[in-house]
C-alpha positions in Angstrom: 12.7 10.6 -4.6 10.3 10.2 -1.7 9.1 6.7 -2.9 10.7 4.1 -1.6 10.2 1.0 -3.2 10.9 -2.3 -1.6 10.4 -6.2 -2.8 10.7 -8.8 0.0 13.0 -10.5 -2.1 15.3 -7.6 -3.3 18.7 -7.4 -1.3 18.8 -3.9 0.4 19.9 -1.7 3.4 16.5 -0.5 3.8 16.4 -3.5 6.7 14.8 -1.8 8.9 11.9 -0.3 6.5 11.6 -4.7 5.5 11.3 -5.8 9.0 8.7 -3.1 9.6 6.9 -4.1 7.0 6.9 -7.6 7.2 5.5 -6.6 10.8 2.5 -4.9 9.1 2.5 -7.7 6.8 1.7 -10.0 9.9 -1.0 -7.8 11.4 -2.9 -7.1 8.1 -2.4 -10.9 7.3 -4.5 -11.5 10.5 -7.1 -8.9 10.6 -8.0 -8.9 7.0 -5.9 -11.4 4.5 -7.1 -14.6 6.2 -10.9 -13.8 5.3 -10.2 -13.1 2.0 -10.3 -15.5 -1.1 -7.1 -17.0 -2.6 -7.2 -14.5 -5.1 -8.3 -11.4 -3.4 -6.3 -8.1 -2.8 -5.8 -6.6 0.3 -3.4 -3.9 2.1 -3.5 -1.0 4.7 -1.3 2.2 5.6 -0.3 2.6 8.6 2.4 5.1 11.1 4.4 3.2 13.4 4.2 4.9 17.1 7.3 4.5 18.4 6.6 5.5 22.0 4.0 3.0 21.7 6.1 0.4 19.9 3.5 -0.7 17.4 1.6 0.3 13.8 -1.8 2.6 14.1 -3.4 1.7 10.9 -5.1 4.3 9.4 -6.9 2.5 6.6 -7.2 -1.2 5.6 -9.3 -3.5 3.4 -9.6 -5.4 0.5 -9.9 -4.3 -3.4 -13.4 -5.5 -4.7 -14.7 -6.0 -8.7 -16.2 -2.7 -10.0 -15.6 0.5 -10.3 -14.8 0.9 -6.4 -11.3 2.5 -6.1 -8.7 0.0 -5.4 -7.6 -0.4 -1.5 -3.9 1.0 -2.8 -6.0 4.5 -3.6 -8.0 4.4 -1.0 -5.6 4.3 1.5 -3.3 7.1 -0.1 -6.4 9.3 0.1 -6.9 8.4 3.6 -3.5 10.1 4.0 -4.2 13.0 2.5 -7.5 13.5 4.3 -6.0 13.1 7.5 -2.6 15.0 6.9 -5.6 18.1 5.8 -7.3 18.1 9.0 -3.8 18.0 10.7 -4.1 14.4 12.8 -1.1 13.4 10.8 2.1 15.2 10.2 3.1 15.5 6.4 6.6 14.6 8.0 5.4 11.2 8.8 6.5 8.3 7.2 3.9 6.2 6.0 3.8 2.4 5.5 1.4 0.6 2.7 1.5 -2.9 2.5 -0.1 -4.7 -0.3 -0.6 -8.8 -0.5 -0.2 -8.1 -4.1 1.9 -5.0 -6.5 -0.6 -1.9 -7.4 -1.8 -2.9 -10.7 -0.7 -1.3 -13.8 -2.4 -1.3 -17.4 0.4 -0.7 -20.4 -2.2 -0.9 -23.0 -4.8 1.9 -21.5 -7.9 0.7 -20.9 -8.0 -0.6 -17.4 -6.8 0.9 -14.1 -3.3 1.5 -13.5 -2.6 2.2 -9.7 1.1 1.4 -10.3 1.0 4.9 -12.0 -0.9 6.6 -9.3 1.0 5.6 -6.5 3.9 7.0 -8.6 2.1 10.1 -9.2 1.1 10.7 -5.8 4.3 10.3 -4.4 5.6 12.8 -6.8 2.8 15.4 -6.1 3.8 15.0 -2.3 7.1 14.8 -2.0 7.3 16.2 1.8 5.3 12.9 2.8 7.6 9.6 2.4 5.6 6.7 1.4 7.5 3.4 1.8 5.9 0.7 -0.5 5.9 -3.4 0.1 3.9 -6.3 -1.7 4.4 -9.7 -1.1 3.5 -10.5 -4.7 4.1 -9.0 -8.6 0.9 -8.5 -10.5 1.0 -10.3 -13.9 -1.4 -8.9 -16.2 -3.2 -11.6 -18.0 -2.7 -14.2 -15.1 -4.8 -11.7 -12.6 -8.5 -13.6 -11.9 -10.5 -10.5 -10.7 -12.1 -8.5 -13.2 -11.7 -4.9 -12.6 -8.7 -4.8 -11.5 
C-alpha cells in the first residue's frame, strides 16, 4: 500500500518519516496552530527539498464549521492540481500533518475524511502520502460542528 500511516506514539522503523514529520509538525505549529482555538483543526502538505534541507509547503490552514471541505481534503487536492500541471512529480513523497486524525463518521451522516484519505491514496497509488496526527478524533467528544 502507498499509505503510510504513522501515530507519534506507535513504535516503528519509519524513524526517519517521524522525525520529518514532527519537523513539519514544528513549522505548522508556528505558522498556523498557535492562532487557532484550543479546539480547532489544522494541517498542511508539504515535499521536503532536500538540496535545500527544508519543507516547501504546498498547502496549509485550518478546518472551519460548514460545508467548507476539511483542510485534510483540501490539501490532497492541492496535490493533485499541482502533480496535473506538472510542478510536482507524481514520484514525490508527500507529507500531511494533521493536529488532529481525519475525521470519520461510522453511522453515515456526517463527513468521513478518514475514508477519503483512504480512498485517495488508493486511487493514486504512484504518489506516496505519508500521514501524521498528533491527536485521535473521538467522535462524540469533537466540539466543532461540521466536522
Amino acid at each position: 500500500s502507498n499509505l503510510i500511516l504513522i501515530e507519534e506514539n506507535m513504535q516503528s522503523e519509519e524513524t526517519y518519516h517521524i522525525e520529518q514529520l514532527k519537523k513539519l509538525e514544528h513549522i505548522l505549529e508556528e505558522k498556523i496552530g498557535a492562532n487557532t482555538t484550543r479546539d480547532g483543526m489544522y494541517g498542511g502538505v508539504a515535499t521536503w527539498q532536500r538540496e535545500q534541507n527544508r519543507f516547501e509547503i504546498h498547502k496549509s490552514g485550518t478546518s472551519s464549521e460548514g460545508n467548507q471541505k476539511h483542510i485534510e481534503m483540501q490539501c490532497l487536492d492541492k496535490i493533485d492540481e499541482l502533480v496535473a500541471k506538472e510542478v510536482l512529480n507524481y514520484e514525490n513523497l508527500f507529507y500531511l500533518y494533521l493536529n488532529k486524525a481525519p475525521c470519520a463518521d461510522y453511522n453515515g451522516n456526517r463527513k468521513n475524511c478518514l475514508d477519503k484519505v483512504i480512498k485517495w491514496a488508493k486511487n493514486n497509488p504512484t504518489k506516496k502520502l505519508i500521514l501524521g496526527f498528533r491527536k485521535p478524533y473521538a467522535i462524540g467528544s469533537f466540539t466543532e460542528r461540521g466536522s
